[in-house]
C-alpha positions in Angstrom: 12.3 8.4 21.8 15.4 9.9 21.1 16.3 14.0 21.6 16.7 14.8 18.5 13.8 13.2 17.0 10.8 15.7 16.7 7.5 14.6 17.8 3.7 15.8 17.2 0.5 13.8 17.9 -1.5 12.0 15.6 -5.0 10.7 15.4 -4.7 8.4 13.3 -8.1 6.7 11.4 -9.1 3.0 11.6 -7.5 2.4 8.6 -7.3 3.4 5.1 -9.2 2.5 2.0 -6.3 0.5 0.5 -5.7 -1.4 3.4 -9.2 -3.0 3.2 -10.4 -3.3 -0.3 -6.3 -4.9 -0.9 -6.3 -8.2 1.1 -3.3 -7.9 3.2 -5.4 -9.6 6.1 -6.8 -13.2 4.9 -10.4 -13.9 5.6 -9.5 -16.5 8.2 -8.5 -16.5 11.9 -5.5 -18.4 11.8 -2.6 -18.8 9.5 0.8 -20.1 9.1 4.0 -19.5 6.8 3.6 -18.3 3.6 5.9 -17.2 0.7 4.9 -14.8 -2.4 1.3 -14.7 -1.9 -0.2 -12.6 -4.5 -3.7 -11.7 -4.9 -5.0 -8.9 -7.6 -8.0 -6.9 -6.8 -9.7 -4.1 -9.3 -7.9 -1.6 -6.7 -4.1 -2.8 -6.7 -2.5 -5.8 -5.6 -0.8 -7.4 -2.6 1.9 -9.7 -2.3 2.5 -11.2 1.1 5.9 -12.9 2.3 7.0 -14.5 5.4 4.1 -14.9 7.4 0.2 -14.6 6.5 -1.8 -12.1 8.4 -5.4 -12.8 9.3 -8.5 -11.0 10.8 -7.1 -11.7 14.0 -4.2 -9.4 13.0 -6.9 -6.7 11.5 -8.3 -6.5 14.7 -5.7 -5.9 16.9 -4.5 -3.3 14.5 -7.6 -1.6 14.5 -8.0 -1.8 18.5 -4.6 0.3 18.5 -5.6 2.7 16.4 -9.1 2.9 18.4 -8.3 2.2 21.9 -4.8 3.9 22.3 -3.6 6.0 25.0 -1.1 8.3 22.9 -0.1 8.6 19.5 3.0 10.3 18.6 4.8 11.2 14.8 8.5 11.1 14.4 9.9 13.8 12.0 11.1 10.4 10.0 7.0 9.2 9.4 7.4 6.7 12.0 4.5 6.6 14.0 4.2 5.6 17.8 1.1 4.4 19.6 1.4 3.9 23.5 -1.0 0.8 24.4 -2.3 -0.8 27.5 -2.7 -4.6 26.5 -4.5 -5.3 29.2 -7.1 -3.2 28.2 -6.9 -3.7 24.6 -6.8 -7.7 25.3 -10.0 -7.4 27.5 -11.7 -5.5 24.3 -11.2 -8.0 22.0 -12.4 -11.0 24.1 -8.7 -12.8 24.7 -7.5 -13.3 28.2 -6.0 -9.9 29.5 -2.8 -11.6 31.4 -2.2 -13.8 28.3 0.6 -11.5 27.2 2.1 -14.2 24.6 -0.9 -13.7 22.8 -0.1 -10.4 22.1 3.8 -10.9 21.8 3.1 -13.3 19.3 0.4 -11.4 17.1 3.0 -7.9 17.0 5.8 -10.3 16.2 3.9 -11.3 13.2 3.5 -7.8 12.3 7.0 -7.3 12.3 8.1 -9.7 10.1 6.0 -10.1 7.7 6.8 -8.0 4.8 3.9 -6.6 2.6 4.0 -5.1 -1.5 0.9 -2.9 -1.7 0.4 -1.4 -5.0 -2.4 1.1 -5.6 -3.9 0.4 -9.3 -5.5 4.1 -9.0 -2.5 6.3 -8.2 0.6 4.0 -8.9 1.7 4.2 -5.2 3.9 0.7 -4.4 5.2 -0.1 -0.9 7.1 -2.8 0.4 7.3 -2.7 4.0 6.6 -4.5 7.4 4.2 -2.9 9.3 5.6 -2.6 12.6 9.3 -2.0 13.3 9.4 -2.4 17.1 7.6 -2.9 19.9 8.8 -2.6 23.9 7.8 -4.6 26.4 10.6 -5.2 28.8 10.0 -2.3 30.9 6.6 -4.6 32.1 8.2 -7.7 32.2 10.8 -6.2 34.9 8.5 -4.8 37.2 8.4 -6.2 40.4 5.1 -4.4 41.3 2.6 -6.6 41.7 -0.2 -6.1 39.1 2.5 -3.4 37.2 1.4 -5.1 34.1 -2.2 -4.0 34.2 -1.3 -0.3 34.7 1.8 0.2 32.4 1.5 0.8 28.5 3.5 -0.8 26.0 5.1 1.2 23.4 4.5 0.0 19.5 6.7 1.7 16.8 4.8 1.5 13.2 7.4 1.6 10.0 7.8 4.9 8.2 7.1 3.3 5.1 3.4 1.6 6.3 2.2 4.8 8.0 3.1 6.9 4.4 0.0 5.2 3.3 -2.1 7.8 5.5 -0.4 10.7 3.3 -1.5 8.9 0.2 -4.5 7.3 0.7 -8.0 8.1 1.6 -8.6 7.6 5.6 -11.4 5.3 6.9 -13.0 6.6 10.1 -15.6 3.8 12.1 -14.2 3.9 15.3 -17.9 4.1 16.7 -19.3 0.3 14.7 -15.5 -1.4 15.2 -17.3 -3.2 18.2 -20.2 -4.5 15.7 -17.2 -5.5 13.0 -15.4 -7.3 15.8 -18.5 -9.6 16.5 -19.2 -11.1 13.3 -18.4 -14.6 14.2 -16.6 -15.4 11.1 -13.3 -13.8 9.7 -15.1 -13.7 6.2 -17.7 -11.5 7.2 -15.1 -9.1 9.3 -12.9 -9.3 5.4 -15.9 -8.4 3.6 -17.8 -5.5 6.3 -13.9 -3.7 5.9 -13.8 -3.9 1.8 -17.4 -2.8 2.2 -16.9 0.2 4.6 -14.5 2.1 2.5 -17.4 2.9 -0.2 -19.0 5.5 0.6 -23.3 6.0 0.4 -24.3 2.8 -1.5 -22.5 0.5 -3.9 -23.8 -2.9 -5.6 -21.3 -5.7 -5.9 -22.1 -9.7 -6.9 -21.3 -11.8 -3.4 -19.1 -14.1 -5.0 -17.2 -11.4 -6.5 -16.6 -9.9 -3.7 -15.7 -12.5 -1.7 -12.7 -13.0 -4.8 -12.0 -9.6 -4.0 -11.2 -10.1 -0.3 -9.6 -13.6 -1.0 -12.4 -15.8 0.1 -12.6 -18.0 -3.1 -9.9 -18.6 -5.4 -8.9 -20.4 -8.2 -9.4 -24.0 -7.8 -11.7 -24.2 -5.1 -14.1 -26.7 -5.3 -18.1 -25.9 -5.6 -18.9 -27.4 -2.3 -16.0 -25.6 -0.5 -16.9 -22.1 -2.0 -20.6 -22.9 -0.9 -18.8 -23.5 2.9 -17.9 -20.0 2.2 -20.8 -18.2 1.5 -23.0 -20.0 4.2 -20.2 -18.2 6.8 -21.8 -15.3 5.5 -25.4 -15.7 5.8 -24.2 -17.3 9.5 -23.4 -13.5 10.1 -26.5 -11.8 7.8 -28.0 -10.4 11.5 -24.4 -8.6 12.2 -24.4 -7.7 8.5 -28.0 -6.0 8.0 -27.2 -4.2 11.1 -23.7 -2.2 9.7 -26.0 -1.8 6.5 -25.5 -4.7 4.0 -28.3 -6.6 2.6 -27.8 -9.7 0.0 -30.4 -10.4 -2.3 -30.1 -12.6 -5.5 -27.0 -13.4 -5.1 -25.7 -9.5 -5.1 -24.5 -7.8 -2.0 -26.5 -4.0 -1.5 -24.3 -2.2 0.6 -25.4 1.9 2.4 -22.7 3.6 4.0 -23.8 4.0 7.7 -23.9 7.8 8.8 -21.2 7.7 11.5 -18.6 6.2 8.9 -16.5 9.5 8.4 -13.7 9.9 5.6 -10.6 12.0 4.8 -8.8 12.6 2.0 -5.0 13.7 3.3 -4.6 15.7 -0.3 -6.6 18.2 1.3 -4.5 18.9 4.0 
């Protein structure tokens, strides 16, 4: 970080509510090049370009904002979040010394660029999420096991981490581990639209599973049937971070450790 930069920590929540009602992270585990994806939502729309971002991407996102060693704030809005991805690897059940696997999922991040608009306050970004991230300080070590002790360095964009001063903060640090073992992306997509309400709302299943991009126009009756059964695969995982589906209608109850923050209070 540069001298004349001016730093100050920052804590920053899982996410915020935006980020998971919007479905900038597809409700699959893999997925390749797209361009101009657009899905609308009652809450704003998102338009994806370059690459598609997945659960897989959602997590690891979520494990930095978590797991971290140090957060810092440049006087610009950049934010900067010192990892070990040894550790955060280990968490999320992917070989720790498989460091392309990393390499490749913040590369991802980088290029992809993302329009997020917010249909309740008008806010519209276009933006990649992370700018830069350094790693060559670990790959030149010539201490053995270096790489299990030094952190990488991960530089989110200005313009991704305004969304923290705009939009209301999602704090579930304490169930991420429950959200991470759903066994299907779909359910992890649906538990994150459904954690941002707060005490209980009432949604149809298979609109909510438009919502997070789950079915779409076209899709045959057999394959959205593929699509709820993921779901009831998951219902154990699901009853226990407080959804119940009955009649076709999803019951959701905010759990009492999901905290939230609105940053216009500041």
């Amino acid at each position: 970080m540069s001298a004349h930069s001016r730093e100050k920590r920052y804590n920053p929540a899982i996410s915020t509510v935006l980020q998971s009602r919007v479905p900038i992270f597809s409700p699959v585990k893999k997925g390749g090049v797209v361009l101009d994806k657009k899905i609308m939502t009652p809450w704003g729309y998102v338009i994806i370009r370059a690459k598609q971002l997945n659960q897989i991407h959602r997590n690891l996102l979520d494990c930095m904002a978590a797991y971290n060693i140090n957060t810092f704030q440049y006087s610009d809005g950049r934010v900067a979040i010192a990892i070990s991805p040894y550790k955060l690897m280990k968490t999320m059940g992917v070989s720790p010394t498989n460091h392309n696997w990393i390499k490749n999922k913040l590369r991802d991040l980088r290029i992809s660029e993302i329009e997020l608009y917010d249909n309740r306050t008008g806010y519209k970004i276009i933006t990649g999420i992370v700018e830069k991230y350094g790693y060559a300080e670990l790959e030149t070590s010539s201490r053995p096991g270096a790489w299990k002790s030094k952190p990488w360095k991960i530089i989110f964009s200005a313009e991704w981490m305004s969304l923290w001063s705009v939009d209301m903060h999602v704090k579930y640090k304490s169930l991420l581990p429950d959200v991470m073992k759903l066994k299907n992306a779909v359910s992890q997509a649906l538990i994150r639209m459904l954690l941002t309400h707060s005490r209980k709302f009432t949604i149809s299943l298979d609109d909510a599973l438009v919502h997070i991009g789950a079915i779409r126009d076209g899709m045959s009756d057999r394959a959205k049937q593929k699509v709820r059964v993921k779901i009831f695969n998951d219902i154990n995982g699901l009853n226990s971070l407080g959804v119940h589906i009955e009649n076709g209608k999803i019951y959701y109850k905010q759990d009492p450790n999901i905290r939230f923050y609105n940053p216009s209070n500041n």
